[in-house]
N, C-alpha and C positions, 0 to 999 in steps of 0.2 A: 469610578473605575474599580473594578476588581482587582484587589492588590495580594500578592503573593510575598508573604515574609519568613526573614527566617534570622534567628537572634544566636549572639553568644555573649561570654561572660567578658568583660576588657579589665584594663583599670578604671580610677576614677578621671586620670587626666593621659591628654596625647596622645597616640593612633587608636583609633576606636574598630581594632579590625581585629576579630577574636582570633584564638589559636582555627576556631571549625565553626562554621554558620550551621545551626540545625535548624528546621524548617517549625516552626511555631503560628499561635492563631493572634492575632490583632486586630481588636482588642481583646485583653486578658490578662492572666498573672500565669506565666508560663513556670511551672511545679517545680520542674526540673533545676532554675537558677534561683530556688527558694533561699542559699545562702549568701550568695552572690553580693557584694558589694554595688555592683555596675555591672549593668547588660545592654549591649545595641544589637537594635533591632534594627533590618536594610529591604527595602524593598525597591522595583525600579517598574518605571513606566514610561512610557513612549508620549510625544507631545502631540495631546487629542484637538489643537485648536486649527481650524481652517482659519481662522485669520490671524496674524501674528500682531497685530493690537490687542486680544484678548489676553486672558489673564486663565493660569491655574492656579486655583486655593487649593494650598495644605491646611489639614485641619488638624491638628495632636487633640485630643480632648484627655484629662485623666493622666495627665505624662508622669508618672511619678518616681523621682522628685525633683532632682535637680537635673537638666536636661540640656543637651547641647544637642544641635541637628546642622548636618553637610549634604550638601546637594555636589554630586559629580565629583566630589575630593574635596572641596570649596565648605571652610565653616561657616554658617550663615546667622547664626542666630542661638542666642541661651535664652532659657526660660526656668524659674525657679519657684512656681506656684502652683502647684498640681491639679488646683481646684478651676485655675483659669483659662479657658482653650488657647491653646498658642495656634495663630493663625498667620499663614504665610503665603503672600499673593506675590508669584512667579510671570516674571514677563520677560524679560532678554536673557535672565540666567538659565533659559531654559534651552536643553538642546534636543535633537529627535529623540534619543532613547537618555535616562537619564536613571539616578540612582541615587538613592534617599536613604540616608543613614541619622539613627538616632539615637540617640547614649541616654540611658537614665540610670542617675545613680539616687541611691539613701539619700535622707538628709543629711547634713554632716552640721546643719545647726539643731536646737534643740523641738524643732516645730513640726516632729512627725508624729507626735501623738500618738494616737490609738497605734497606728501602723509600724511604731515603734517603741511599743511597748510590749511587756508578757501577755495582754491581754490577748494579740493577734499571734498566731501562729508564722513560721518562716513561710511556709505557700502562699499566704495570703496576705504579707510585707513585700512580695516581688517587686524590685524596679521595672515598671513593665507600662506601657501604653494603655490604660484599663479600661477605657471607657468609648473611645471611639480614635480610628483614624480615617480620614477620607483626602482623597485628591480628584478635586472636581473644574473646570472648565466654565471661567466667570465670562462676562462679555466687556469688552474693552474700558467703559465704565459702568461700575454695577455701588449695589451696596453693601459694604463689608459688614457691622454688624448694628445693632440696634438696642440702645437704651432707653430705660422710662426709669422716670424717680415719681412719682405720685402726691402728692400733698391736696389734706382737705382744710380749705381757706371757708369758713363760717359754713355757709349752706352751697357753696361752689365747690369742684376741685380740678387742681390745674396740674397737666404731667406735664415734665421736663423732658422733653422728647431729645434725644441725641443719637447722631447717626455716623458713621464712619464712612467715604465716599473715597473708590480707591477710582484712578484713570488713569488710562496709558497714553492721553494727550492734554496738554492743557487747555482748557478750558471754563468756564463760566456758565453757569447751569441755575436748576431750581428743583428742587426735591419735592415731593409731594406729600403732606402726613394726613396720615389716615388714622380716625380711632371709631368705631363700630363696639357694640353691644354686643357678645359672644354669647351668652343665655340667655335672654329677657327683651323684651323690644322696649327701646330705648333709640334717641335720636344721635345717629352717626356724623360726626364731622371728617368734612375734608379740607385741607390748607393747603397754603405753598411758602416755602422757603428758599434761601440764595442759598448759592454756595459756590467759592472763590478756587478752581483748581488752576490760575491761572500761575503762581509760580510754586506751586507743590502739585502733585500726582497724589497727596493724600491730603483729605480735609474733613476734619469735625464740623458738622452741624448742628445748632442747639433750637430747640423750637420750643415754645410755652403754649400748650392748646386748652383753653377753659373747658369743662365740663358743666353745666348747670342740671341741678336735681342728677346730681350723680346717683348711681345705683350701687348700694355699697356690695362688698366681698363679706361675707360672714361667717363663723366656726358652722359647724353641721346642728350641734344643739340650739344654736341661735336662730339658723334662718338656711338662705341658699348661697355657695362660694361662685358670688359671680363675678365673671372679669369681663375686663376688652384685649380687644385683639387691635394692636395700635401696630399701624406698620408705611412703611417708609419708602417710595420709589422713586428711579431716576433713570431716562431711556427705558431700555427694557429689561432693567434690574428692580427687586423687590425684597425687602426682607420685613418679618413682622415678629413680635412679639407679644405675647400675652401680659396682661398688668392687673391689677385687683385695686379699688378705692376702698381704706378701712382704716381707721385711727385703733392703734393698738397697743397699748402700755400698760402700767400699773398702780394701784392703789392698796395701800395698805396690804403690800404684798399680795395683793387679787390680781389677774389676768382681767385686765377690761378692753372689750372690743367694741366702737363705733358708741360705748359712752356705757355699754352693759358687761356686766360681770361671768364670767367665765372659770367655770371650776377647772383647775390643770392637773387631769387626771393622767399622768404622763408613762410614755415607755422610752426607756433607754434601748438606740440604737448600735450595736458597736460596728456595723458595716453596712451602711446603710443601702437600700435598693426602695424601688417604688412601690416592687409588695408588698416591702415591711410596713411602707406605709399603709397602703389596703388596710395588712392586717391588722394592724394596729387599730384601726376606725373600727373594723368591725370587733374586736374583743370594746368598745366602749372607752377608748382612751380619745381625749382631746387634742393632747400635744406629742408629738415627739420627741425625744432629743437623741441626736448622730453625737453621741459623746467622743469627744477630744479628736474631730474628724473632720470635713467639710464632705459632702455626699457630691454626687454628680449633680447637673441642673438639673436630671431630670425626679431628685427627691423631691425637689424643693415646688417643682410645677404639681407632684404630684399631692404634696399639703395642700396646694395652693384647687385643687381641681375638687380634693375631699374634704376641703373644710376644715382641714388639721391645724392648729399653731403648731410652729417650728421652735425649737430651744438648742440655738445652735451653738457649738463652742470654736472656737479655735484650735488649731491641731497642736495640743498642749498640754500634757499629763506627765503626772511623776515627780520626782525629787530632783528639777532640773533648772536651770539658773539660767531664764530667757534672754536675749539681748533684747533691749525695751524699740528700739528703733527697727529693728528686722520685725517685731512683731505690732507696731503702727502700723507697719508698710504693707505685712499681711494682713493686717484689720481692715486698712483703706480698701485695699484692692477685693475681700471677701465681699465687704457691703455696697463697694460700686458696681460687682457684677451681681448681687440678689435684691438691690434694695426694691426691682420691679415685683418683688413676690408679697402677696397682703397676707401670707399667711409667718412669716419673717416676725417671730414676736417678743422674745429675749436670746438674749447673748453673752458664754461664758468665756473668761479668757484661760481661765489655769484650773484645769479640772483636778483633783485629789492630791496638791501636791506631796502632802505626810500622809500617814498609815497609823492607824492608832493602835493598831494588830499586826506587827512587822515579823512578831515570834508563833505567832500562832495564837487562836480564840482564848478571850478570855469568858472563864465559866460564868455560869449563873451562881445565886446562893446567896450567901450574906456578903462572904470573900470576895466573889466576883463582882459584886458591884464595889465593894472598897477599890479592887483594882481597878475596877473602870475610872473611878472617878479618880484616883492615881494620876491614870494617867491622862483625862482629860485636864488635868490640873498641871499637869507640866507640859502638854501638849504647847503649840507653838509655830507659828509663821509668821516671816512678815509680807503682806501682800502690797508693798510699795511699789512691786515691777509690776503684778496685774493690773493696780489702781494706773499707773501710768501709760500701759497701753490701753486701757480703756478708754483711755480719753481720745483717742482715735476713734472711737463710735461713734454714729451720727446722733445725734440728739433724740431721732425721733423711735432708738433701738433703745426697749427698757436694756438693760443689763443686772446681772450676778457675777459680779469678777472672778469669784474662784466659787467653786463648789469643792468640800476641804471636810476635813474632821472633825467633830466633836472638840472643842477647846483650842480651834485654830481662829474662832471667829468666823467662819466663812459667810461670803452672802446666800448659799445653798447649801446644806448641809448632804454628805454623803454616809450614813449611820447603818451596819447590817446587823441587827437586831435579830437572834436567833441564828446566827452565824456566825459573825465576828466578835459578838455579847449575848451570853447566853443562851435561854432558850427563847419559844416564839412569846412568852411576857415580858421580857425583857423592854421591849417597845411601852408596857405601862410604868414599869420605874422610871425608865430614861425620859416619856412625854411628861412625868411626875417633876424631874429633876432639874430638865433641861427643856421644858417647854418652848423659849425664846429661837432655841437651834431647830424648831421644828417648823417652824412657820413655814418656810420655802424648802423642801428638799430635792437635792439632784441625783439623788441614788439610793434606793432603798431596796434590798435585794436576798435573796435563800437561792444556793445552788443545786445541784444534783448530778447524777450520771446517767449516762445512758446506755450503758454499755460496762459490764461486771470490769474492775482494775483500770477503769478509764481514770484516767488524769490530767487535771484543771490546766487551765494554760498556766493559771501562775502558780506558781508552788504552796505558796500560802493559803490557799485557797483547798489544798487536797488534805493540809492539817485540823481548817477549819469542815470540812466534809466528812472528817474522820471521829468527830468530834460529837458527832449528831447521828450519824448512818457508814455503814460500813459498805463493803461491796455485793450486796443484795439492792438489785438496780429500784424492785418497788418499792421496798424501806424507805430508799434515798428518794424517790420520790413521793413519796408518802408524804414523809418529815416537809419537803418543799411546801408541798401543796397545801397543808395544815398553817405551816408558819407563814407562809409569805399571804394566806388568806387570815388568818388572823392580825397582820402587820398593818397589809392596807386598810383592811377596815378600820382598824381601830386610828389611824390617819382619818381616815373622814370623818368618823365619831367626832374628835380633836376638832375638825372644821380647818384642816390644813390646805391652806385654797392652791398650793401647787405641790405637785409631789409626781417624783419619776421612779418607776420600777427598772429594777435593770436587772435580766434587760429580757428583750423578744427573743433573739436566736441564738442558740449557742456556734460557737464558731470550733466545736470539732466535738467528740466524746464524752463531755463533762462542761457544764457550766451556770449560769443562773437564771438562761433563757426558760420561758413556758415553752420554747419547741425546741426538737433536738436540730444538731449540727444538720441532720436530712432532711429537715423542717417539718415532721412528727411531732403534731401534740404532747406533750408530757400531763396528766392529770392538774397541773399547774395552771394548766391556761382557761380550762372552764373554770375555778377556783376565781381566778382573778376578772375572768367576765363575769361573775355575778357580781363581784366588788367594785367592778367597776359600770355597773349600771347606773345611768343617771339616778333612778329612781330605786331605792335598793332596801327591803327591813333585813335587818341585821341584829342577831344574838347577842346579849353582851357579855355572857360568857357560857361559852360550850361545853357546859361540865353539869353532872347530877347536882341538882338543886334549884334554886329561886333565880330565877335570870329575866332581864326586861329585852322584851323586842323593844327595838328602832327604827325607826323608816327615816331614812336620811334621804334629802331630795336639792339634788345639785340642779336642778334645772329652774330654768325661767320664768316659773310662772309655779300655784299653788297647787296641790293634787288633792284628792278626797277619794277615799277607796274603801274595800273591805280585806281585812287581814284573816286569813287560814291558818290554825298552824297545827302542826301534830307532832307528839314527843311520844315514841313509842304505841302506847294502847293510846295515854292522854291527846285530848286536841280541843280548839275553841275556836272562838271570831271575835273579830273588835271593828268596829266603825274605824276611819284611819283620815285627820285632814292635817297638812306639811305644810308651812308655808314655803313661799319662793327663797332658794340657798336654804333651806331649814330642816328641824328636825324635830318629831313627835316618837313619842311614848305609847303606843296604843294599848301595849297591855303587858304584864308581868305575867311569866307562866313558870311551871312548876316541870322540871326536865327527871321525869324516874332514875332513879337507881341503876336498874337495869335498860335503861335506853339507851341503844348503836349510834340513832341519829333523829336528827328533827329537820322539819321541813316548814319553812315559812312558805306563802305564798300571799302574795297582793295582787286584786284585782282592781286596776284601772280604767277608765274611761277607753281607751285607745290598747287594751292587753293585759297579761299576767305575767306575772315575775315572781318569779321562784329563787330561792335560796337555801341549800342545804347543810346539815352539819354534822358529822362523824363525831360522835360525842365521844371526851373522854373520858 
């Protein structure tokens, strides 16, 4: 149906009927009740069914966050998980014309994350319906929604197929399951199952369907992201779902997929959409992570369709003191509604809880690092509430329980090197000092502006900006585009088999994305696709004098090539062979005096690869 809405601001509790209904778009985050506590949203429609056995589904997807909904004056139902669709199948309660009211308020416990944090601006924390509503017209028995859990048993793999079966008669039936090859040809099965509506109108069915010579799901560097399309009928109801077969965890802090290892070349998401995904694959990132967020389903199909591992967190940031039971209960419920996704590959629960920069950067120098290590020496958490809801993760989800500070201990370390410490070397002291904190990082990041006097969501963030570049918008991006390519590299140099940049998009005027708030390139983002190429020779230092190229090779298998490279007037060649995950030396060159920039380039078998460098 075409639904007409229109929203105002209420309390959090008792009549949800504002001072004035204005007319708004749903789904969205409507600007206007950016500071709003609680806002309901009302819309009404007429009963589309010719037969009155039938059924109308409400669909809220995105309802954020805490959320109560009335039909005709009548409360019907709370929902308190924003990430999980609240679905409402309508049969007697329904009358000709009818009228649908729905309250969303803030969290009012500690579990909004990103969305309630500095990081997100007031427009875009709206309590608001964000991602979909619909009211559609089932058939008397249909099938409400559809689950897969996937497991691979030796050289088999068997999904746990589950189905929701709603009827407006009691009855006794049989379901049909279906699972089909969606890319590749491969042999489809079809089954059949019981299921009992004889004294409930609602019934869970569970089905176990073997796969032999399954055909696995796999990252983009590895192979193709292939899935099935497994789906579920009863009468003349149908619903289906996409699923992936892929074993994926960790070793020795590596990413390994279906038993092969996997560089985690990663980007931090702070709002996540299915573009960022896109974009993401194409700047040469592997994984993503939607920091201290949960994304719509359709982020997570869209890893699952590009080959992306996922690094997902919990909606969980900041200096805040979780209830360990309210946050199992969202852990259960996150991993029972994605576990069908093979691109699903770690999991954090408490992202950044301390600051190790709460006053403002600490400088470079001899001093600046006395104080870093200061304060990383009194730094401090205890992570017994993350370690505790973790244990609500499935066995088969690697995990990092907190991604944390420098001297917090964390399982991922979140360090801004050339931002929050020093300048863009800072990253060789601190990997010198603190090698052990480096191995897994969750956040590694340089900001900028986009726009002259713009200012960072968080405040602290416009000291540390201040600190580096002023308000000359290409300085400020200059300085980014310098340090955070000197950062990463020097991460892969290291051999740090996962590591996130944060992030992709700035979320207004100022922030640490490679593109601006309008989603404009910043010079940052070629900078970080050449670092982030599988196959990449890299400087090891960008300055007049005696410097070794590198050719660092994160991929699958060995390379063998010719190396180009020129430093002002000077330039040479070198034979060039990497092994697989490895790293060669081809040649030491000599950078002039007076040289602006130098240019590597490697030719491979299948193309060239270029790598540039503003010498300073």
């Amino acid at each position: 149906m075409d639904l007409e809405w229109s929203a105002g601001v209420v309390d959090r509790g008792g009549d949800p009927s504002p001072d004035e209904w204005t007319p708004v778009t749903v789904p969205g985050r409507p600007a206007q009740f950016a500071d709003a506590d609680a806002v309901a949203y009302r819309c009404s429609f007429g009963d589309p069914r010719d037969d009155p056995a039938e059924h109308v589904l409400v669909e809220l997807d995105g309802a954020f966050a805490e959320t109560s909904v009335w039909l005709n004056g009548e409360h019907i139902v709370d929902h308190d998980v924003y990430f999980e669709p609240l679905r409402i199948a309508l049969h007697d309660e329904l009358d000709p014309e009818n009228e649908l009211v729905v309250r969303c308020a803030r969290p009012s416990d500690a579990f909004g994350g990103n969305y309630s944090s500095s990081r997100t601006p007031p427009s875009a924390a709206v309590p608001a319906i964000r991602w979909g509503a619909t009211v559609e017209r089932r058939p008397a028995t249909f099938v409400d929604r559809v689950g897969v859990v996937p497991h691979v048993v030796g050289d088999h793999a068997e999904l746990t197929v589950t189905a929701a079966i709603v009827s407006s008669a009691d009855r006794s039936d049989r379901v049909t399951v279906s699972v089909r090859p969606e890319t590749a040809s491969g042999r489809a099965t079809m089954e059949r199952a019981a299921v009992d509506l004889s004294e409930t109108r609602r019934s869970v069915v569970s089905h176990e369907v073997r796969i032999d010579d399954p055909i696995r799901w796999w990252p983009w560097e590895l192979g193709d992201p292939h899935r099935y399309r497994v789906g579920v009928s009863i009468a003349d109801s149908e619903a289906s779902v996409h699923t992936g077969i892929a074993t994926v965890g960790r070793d020795d802090g590596r990413l390994v997929v279906n038993d092969r290892t996997v560089r985690g070349r990663g980007l931090v998401l702070d709002d996540a959409t299915p573009e960022a995904v896109s974009t993401a694959r194409d700047l040469g990132a592997t994984v993503v992570r939607p920091r201290a967020h949960v994304p719509p389903r359709s982020v997570q199909t869209a890893c699952d369709e590009r080959g992306m591992l996922c690094w997902q967190d919990l909606p969980l940031t900041g200096p805040v003191d979780p209830d360990v039971d309210r946050g199992r209960t969202i852990a259960r419920r996150l991993f029972k509604a994605r576990r069908r996704h093979p691109s699903l590959a770690i999991a954090t629960v408490h992202d950044e809880p301390t600051d190790l920069t709460p006053d403002g950067p600490l400088s470079g120098g001899l001093l600046g690092r006395l104080r870093t290590r200061w304060r990383v020496w009194r730094a401090d958490f205890d992570a017994e509430t993350a370690t505790a809801i973790e244990r609500a993760f499935p066995d088969a989800i690697a995990s990092a329980p907190v991604v944390g500070a420098l001297g917090t201990d964390p399982d991922a370390t979140a360090a801004f090197p050339g931002w929050s410490i020093g300048d863009a070397d800072a990253i060789d002291w601190l990997l010198d000092r603190y090698p052990e904190a480096f191995e897994t990082v969750g956040a590694v990041g340089v900001g900028s502006i986009s726009d002259p006097g713009a200012s960072f969501p968080d405040p602290v963030d416009d000291a540390h900006h201040a600190a580096h570049a002023g308000d000359d918008v290409a300085a400020s991006q200059a300085y980014q585009r310098r340090t955070l390519k000197h950062v990463v590299e020097r991460l892969r140099r290291e051999g740090c088999p996962l590591f996130a940049v944060a992030s992709l998009t700035d979320v207004d005027g100022a922030g640490m994305g490679v593109y601006d708030g309008e989603g404009e390139p910043k010079p940052a983002r070629d900078a970080l696709a050449n670092a982030f190429q599988p196959v990449v020779p890299v400087l090891a230092d960008p300055s007049p004098g005696e410097s070794d190229v590198i050719v660092l090779n994160d991929a699958d298998q060995p390379w063998s090539g010719d190396l180009r490279w020129t430093a002002g007037s000077a330039s040479g060649s070198a034979d060039v062979t990497v092994g697989t995950h490895g790293r060669s030396v081809p040649a030491t060159i000599e950078v002039p005096e007076d040289c602006s920039r130098v240019e590597l380039v490697l030719a491979l078998p299948d193309g060239t690869i270029t790598n540039d460098y503003r010498v300073a």
